[in-house]
C-alpha positions as CSV (number, residue, x, y, z in Angstrom):
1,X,-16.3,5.3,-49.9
2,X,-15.3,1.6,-51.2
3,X,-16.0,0.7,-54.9
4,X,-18.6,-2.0,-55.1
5,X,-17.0,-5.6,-54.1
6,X,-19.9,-8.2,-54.6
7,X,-23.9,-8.0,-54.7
8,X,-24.7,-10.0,-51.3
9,X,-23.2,-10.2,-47.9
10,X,-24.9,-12.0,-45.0
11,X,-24.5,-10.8,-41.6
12,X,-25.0,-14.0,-38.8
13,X,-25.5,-12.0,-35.3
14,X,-27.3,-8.4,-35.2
15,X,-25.2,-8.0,-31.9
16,X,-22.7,-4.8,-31.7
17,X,-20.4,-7.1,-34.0
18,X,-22.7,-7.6,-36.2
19,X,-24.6,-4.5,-36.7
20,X,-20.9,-3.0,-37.1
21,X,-19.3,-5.3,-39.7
22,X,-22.8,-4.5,-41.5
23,X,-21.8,-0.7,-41.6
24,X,-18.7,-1.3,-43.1
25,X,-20.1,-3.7,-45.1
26,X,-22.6,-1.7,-46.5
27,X,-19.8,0.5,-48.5
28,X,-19.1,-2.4,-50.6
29,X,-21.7,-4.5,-51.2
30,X,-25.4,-3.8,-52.8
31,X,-26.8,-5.5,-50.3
32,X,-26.3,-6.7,-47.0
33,X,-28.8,-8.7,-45.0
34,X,-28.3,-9.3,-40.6
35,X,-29.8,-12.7,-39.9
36,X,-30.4,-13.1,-36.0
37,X,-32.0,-15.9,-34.2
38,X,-33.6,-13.6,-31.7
39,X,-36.7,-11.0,-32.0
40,X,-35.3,-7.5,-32.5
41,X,-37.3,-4.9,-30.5
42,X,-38.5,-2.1,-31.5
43,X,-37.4,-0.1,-28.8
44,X,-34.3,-0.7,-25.9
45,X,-35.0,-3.8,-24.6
46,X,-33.2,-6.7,-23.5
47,X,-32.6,-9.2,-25.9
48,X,-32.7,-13.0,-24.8
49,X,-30.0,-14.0,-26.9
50,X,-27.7,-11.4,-25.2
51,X,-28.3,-12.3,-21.7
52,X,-25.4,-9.9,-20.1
53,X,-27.2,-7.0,-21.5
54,X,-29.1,-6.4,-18.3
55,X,-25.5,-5.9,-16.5
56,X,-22.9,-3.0,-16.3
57,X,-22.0,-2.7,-19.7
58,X,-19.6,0.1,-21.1
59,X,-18.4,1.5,-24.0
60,X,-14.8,2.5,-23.3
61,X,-13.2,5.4,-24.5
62,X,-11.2,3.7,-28.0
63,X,-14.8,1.9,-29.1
64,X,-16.7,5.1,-28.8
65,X,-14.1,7.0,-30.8
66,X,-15.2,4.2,-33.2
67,X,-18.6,4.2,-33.1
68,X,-17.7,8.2,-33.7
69,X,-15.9,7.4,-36.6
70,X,-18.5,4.8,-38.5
71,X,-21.9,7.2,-37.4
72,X,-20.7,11.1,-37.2
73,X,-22.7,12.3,-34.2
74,X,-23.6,9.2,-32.7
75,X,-22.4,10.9,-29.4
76,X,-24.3,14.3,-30.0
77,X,-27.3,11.9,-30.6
78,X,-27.3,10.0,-27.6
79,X,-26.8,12.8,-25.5
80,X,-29.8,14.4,-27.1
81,X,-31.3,11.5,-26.0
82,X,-30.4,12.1,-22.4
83,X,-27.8,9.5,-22.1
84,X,-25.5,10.4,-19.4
85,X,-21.3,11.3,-20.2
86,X,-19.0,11.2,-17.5
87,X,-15.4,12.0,-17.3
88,X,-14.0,8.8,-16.7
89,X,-11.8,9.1,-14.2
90,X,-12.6,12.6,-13.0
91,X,-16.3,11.6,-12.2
92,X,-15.7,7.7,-11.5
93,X,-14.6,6.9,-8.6
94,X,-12.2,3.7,-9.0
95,X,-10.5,1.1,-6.7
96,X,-8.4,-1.2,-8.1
97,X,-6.0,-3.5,-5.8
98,X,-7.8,-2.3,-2.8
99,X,-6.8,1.7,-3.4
100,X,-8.8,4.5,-4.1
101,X,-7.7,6.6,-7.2
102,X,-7.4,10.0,-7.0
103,X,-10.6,12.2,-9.2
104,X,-8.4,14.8,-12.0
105,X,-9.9,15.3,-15.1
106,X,-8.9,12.9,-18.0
107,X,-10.6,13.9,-20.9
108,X,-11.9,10.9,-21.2
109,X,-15.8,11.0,-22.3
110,X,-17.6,7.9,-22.0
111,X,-21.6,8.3,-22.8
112,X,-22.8,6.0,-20.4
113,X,-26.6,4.0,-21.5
114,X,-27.3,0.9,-21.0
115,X,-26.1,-2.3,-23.3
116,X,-29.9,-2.9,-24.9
117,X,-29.9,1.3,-25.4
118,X,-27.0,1.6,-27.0
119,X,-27.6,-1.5,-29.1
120,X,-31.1,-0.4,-30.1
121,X,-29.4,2.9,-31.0
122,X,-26.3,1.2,-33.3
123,X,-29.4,-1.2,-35.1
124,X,-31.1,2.0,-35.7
125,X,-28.3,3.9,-37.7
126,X,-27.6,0.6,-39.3
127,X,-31.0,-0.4,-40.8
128,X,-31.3,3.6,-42.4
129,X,-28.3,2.5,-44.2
130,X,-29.4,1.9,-48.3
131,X,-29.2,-1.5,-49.1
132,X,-29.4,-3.1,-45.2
133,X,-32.1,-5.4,-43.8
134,X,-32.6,-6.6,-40.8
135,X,-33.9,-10.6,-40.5
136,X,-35.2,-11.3,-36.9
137,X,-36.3,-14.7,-35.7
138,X,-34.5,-16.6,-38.2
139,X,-31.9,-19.3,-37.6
140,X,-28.7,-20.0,-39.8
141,X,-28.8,-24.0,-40.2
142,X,-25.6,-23.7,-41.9
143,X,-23.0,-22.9,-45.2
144,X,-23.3,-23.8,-48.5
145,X,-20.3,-24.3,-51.0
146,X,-19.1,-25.1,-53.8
147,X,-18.6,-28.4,-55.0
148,X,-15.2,-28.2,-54.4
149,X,-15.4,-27.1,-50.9
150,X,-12.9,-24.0,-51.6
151,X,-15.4,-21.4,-51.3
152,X,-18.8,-20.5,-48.9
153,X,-21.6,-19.8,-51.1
154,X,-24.5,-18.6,-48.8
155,X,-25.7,-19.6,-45.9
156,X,-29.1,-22.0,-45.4
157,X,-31.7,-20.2,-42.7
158,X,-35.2,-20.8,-41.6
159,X,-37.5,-18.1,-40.8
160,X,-39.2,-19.5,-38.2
161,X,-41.4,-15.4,-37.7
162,X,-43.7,-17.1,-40.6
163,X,-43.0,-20.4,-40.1
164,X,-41.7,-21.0,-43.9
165,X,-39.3,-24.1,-44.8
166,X,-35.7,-24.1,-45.0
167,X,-34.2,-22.0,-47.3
168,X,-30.7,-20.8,-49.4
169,X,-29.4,-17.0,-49.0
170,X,-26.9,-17.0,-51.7
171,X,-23.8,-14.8,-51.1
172,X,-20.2,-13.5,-52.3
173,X,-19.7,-13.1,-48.5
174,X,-20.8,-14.7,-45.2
175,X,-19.8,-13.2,-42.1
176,X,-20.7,-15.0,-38.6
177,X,-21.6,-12.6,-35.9
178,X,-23.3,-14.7,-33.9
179,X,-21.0,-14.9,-30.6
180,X,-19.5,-17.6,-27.9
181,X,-22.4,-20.0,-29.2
182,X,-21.0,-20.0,-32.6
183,X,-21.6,-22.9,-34.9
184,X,-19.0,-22.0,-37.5
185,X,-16.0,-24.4,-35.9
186,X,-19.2,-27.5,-36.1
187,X,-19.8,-26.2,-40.0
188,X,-15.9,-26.2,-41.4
189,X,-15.3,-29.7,-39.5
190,X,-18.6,-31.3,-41.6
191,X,-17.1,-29.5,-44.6
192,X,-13.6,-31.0,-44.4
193,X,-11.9,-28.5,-42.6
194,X,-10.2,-28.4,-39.4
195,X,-11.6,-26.7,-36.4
196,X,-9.6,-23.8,-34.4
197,X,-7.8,-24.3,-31.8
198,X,-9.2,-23.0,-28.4
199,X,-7.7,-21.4,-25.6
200,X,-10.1,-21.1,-22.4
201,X,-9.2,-19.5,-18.9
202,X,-11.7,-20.2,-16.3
203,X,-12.6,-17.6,-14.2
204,X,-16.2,-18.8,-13.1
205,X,-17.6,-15.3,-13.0
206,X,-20.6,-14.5,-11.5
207,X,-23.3,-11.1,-11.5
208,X,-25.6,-10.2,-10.3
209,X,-27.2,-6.5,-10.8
210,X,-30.5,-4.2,-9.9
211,X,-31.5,-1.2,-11.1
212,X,-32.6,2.0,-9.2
213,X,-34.3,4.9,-9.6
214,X,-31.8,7.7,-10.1
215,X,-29.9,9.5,-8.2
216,X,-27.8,7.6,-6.0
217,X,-27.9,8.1,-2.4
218,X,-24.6,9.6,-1.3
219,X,-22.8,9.7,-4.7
220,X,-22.8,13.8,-5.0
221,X,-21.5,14.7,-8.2
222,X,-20.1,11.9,-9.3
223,X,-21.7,9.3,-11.6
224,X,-19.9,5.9,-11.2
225,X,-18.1,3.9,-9.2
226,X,-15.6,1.0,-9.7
227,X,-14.6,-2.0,-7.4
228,X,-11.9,-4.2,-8.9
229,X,-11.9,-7.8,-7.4
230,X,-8.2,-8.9,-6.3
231,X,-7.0,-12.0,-5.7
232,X,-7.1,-11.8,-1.9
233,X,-10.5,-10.1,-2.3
234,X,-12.2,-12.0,-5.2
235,X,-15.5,-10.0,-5.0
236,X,-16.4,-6.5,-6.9
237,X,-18.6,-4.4,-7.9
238,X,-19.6,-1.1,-10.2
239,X,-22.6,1.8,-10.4
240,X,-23.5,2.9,-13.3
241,X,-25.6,5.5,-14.5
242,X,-27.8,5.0,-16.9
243,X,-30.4,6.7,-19.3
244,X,-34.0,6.9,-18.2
245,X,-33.6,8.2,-14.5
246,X,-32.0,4.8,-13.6
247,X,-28.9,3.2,-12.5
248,X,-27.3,-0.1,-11.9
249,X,-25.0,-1.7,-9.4
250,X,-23.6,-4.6,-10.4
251,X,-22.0,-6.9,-7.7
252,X,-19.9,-9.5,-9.0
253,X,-17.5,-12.4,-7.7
254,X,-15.0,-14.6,-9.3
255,X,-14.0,-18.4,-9.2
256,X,-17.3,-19.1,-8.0
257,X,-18.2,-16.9,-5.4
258,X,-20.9,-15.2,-6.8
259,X,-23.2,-12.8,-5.5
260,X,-27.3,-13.5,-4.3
261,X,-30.2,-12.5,-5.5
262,X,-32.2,-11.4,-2.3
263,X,-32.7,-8.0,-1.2
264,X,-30.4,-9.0,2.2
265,X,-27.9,-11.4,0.6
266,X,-26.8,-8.7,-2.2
267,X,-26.6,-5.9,0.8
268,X,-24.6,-8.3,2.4
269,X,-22.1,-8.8,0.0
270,X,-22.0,-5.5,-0.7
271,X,-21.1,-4.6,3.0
272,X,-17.5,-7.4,2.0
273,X,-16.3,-5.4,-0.6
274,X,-12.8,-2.6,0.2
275,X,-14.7,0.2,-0.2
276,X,-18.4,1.2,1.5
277,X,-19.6,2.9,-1.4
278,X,-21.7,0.6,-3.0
279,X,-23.6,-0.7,-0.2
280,X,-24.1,2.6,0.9
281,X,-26.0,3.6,-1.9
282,X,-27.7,-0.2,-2.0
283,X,-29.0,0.6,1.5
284,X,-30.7,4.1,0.7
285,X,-31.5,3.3,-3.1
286,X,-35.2,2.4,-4.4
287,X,-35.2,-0.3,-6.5
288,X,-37.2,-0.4,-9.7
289,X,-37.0,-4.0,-11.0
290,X,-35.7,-7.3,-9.3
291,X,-32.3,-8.5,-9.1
292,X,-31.1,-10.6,-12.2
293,X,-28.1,-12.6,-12.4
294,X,-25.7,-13.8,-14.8
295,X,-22.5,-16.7,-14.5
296,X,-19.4,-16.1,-17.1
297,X,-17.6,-19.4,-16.9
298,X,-14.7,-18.8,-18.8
299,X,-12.5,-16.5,-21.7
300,X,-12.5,-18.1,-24.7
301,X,-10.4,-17.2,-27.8
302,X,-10.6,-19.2,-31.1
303,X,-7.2,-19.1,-33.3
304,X,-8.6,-19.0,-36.6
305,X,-5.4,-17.3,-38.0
306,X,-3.6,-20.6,-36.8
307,X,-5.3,-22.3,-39.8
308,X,-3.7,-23.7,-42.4
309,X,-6.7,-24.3,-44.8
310,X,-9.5,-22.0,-45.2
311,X,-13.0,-21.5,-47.5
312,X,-13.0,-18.0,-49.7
313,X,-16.1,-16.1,-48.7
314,X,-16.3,-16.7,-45.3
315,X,-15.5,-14.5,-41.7
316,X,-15.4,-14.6,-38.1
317,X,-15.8,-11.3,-35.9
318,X,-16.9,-10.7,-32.4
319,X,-17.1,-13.3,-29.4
320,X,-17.2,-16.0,-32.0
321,X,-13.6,-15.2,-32.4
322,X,-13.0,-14.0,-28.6
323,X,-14.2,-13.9,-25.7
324,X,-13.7,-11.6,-23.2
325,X,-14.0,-11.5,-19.2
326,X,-16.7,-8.7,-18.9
327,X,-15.1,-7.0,-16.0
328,X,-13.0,-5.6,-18.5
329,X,-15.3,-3.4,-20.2
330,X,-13.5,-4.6,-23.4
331,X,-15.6,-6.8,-25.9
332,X,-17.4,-4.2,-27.8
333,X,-14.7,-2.3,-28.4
334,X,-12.5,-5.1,-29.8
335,X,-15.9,-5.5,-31.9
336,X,-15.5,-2.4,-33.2
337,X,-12.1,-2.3,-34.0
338,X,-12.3,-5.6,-35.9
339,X,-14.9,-3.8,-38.2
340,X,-12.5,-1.0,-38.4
341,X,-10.2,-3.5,-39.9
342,X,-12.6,-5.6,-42.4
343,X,-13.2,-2.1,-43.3
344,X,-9.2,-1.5,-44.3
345,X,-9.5,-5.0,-46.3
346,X,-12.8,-3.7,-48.2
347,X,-11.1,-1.0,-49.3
348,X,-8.6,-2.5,-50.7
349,X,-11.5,-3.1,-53.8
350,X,-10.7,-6.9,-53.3
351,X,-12.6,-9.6,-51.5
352,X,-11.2,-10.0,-48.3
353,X,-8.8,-12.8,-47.4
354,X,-9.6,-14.6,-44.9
355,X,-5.9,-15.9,-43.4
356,X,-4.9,-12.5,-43.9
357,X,-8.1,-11.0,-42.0
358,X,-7.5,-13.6,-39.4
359,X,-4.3,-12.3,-38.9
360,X,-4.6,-8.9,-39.1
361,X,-7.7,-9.5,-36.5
362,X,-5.5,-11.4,-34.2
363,X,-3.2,-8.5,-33.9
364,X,-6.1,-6.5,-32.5
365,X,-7.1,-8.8,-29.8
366,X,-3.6,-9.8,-28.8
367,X,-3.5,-6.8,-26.5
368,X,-6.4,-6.6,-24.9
369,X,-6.6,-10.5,-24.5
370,X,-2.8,-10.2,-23.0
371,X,-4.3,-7.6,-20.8
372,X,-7.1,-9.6,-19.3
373,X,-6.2,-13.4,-19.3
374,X,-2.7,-11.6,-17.2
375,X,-4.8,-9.7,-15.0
376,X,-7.0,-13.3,-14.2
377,X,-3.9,-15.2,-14.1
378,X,-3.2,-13.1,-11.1
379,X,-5.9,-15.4,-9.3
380,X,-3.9,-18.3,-8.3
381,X,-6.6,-20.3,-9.0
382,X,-7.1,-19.8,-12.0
383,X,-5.5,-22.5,-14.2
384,X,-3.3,-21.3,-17.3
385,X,0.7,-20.6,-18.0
386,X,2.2,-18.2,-16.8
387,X,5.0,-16.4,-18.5
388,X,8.3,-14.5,-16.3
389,X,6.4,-11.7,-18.4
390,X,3.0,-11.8,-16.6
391,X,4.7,-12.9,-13.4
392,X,7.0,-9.4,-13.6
393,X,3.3,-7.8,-14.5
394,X,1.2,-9.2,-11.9
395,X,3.3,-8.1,-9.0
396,X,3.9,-4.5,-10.3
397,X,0.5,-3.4,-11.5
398,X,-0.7,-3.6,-7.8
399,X,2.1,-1.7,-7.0
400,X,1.5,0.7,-9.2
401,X,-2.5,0.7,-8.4
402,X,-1.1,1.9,-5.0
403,X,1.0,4.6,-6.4
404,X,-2.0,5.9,-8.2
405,X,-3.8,6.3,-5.4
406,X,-1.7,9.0,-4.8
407,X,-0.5,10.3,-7.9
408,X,-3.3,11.5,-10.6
409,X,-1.2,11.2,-13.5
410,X,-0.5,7.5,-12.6
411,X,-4.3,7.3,-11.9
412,X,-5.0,9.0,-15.8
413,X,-2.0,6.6,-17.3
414,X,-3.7,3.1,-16.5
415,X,-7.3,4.3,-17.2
416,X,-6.2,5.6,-20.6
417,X,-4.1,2.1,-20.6
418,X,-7.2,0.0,-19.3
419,X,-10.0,1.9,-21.7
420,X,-7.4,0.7,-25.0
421,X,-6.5,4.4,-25.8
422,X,-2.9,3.4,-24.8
423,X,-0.8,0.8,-25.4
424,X,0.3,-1.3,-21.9
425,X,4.0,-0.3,-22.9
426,X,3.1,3.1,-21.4
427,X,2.6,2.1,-17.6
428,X,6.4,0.6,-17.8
429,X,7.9,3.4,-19.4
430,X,10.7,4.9,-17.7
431,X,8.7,7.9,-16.6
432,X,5.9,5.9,-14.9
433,X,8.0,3.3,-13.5
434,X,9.8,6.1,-12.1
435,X,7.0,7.5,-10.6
436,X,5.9,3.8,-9.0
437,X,9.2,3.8,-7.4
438,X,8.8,7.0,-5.8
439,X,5.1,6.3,-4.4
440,X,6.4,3.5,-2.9
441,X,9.2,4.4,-1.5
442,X,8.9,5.1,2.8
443,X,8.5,8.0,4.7
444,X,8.3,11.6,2.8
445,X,9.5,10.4,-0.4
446,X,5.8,9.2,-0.9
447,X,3.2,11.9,-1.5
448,X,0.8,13.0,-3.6
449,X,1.9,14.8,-6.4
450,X,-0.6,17.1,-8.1
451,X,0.4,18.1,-11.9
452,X,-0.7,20.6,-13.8
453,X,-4.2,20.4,-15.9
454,X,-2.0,19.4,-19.2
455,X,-0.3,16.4,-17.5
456,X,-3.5,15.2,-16.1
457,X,-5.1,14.9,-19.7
458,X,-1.9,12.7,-21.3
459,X,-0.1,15.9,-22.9
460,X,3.0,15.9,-20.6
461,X,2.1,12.1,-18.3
462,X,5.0,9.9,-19.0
């Protein structure tokens, strides 16, 4: 437990960020109050400030170890709750470059409900914790600071649930949560500062999902399925299963090509993608609500550590820092991981720092933004720079995507890469780039290679 830093810190955002840099929070201040703009429901709805909640949304393997980590049994709990786990490579059944992977078991538990579920659930644990209080329906106007503009004082909101004026939450820190809408870059340019720079990849991402009634048509024992999009085959799509009796398929298509809403249209584009599965089970499935959609126009990261001048008092955490490309299952767990480091500054008994939170943040997102602007980069239309780095990467991973497909510990090495358990290093180590060699070499050097249950699960795997 962290000694008591300040009395007051003030939470912009109750989205996963949010609620989780409130748990940390909560260990060293008296009080902590979550400000969001939007109505929190009582129960697991979708939120209308959180308009990809109603989309595939899953909490890979490094955030749940998280989420494990901040609430002891939050796993036990939502499986009480009948929230599916799946193996997630054993029971998923993945395609990635146009190649099916091969099914061992991982060891890899994801618990797999539904983004408003699992949010509702998070919100839950957070507002039993003493000293925590949850402010719906009010909106953050902006910061106040000292005269001297060093230092962020509170933050002005209005409640707009009982209609009451404008008014001052004084605190020792303010921490903004709220996302790619994020005013904070607007609020340190009036106050004198400079704004971050930006770095935006396009990827003009598209969605669109419906929910069934559980089970799927087809699917046997296994409980989700995968489609990556590839640059020759820009359109995807994934299953999930969901708590409730339900699942989701999720069709999705980048750079523009995205995916209709009408019964016939989203069959249709089902019926395009490298694998039947999906619109096999579209076909045969009963639907329980209408399609929704959702567009993704681009990545965005904002380089607050680039900054040379700062206000004490004041954080950024969440998709108002970064912004990742959804197919990549990877925001909430950067979320979490960024509260797992505020948490390291907390309990250091000092205020944090901002340039050195910033920095220390940056490190956690390098890899994961590496690992999906490279992977959209890919796309030749997508506009950015492309290193020799990314160039070497984007012509081995589908390489080694084909390998996999016959090869289970390749298959386990990039899932365990892809769900941030692993660092990237490990798909070029000797061991697996031996192994990609060998899978694509001709004739009978190339065959499936079935390892025991220990390399399988990462033990032995190179």
């Amino acid at each position: 437990m962290t000694t008591q830093i300040g009395h007051r810190a003030v939470v912009l955002g109750a989205s996963i960020a949010g609620l989780l840099a409130a748990r940390v929070l909560s260990e060293a201040y008296a009080q902590v109050i979550v400000v969001d703009h939007d109505h929190l429901p009582g129960t697991a709805a979708p939120r209308r400030c959180v308009p990809q909640a109603r989309h595939t949304h899953v909490l890979i393997e490094r955030g749940q170890q998280v989420l494990e980590e901040l609430f002891p049994g939050f796993t036990d709990d939502l499986v009480a709750r009948g929230v599916p786990t799946l193996d997630n490579v054993r029971d998923v059944r993945w395609c990635l470059s146009g190649h099916r992977f091969p099914q061992p078991e991982s060891g890899m538990t994801v618990v797999s409900a539904s983004r408003p579920y699992l949010e509702g659930c998070v919100r839950a644990r957070v507002s039993e914790l003493p000293g925590v209080t949850l402010a719906d329906r009010c909106d953050a106007a902006g910061l106040t600071m000292t005269p001297d503009h060093r230092r962020v004082t509170g933050v002005r909101v209005i409640r707009r649930a009982d209609g009451s004026a404008e008014e001052v939450l004084d605190a020792d820190l303010v921490v903004d949560a709220t996302g790619r809408g994020s005013r904070a870059p607007t609020w340190l340019a009036k106050m004198g500062f400079e704004s971050p720079e930006e770095e935006k990849v396009q990827v003009g991402l598209g969605y669109t999902t419906q929910i069934y009634r559980a089970p799927a048509p087809g699917l046997g024992s296994d409980l989700g399925v995968v489609i990556g999009p590839t640059p020759d085959a820009p359109r995807g799509g994934a299953l999930q299963l969901l708590e409730g009796n339900r699942f989701l398929v999720t069709l999705m298509g980048m750079l523009g090509d995205y995916p209709p809403t009408d019964p016939d249209g989203f069959l249709d584009f089902a019926r395009t993608l490298p694998i039947p599965d999906l619109c096999d089970v579209v076909r045969d499935a009963e639907p329980l609500e209408r399609p929704r959609s959702f567009r993704f126009p681009a990545s965005v990261r904002r380089r607050y550590e680039r900054l040379s001048r700062f206000p004490a008092g004041f954080l950024v955490t969440g998709d108002a820092l970064c912004s990742f490309n959804p197919i990549y299952a990877q925001g909430m767990t950067v979320a979490a991981l960024e509260a797992i480091t505020l948490r390291r500054h907390l309990q250091r008994v000092t205020e944090p720092h901002p340039r050195t939170f910033f920095r220390d943040v940056a490190k956690v997102i390098d890899v994961p933004w590496d690992m999906s602007v490279g992977a959209d980069l890919a796309f030749p239309d997508v506009i950015g720079a492309r290193s020799p780095k990314m160039r070497i990467a984007n012509a081995y991973i589908p390489r080694l995507h084909a390998a996999a497909a016959h090869d289970p510990v390749l298959a386990t090495t990039f899932i365990r890469v892809a769900a941030l358990v692993d660092r990237p290093e490990r798909l070029m180590s000797p061991g697996t780039v031996l192994r990609v060699l060998r899978q694509n070499l001709p004739g009978p050097a190339r065959r499936a290679h079935h390892p025991a249950p220990d390399q399988v699960n990462g033990v032995n795997a190179p």
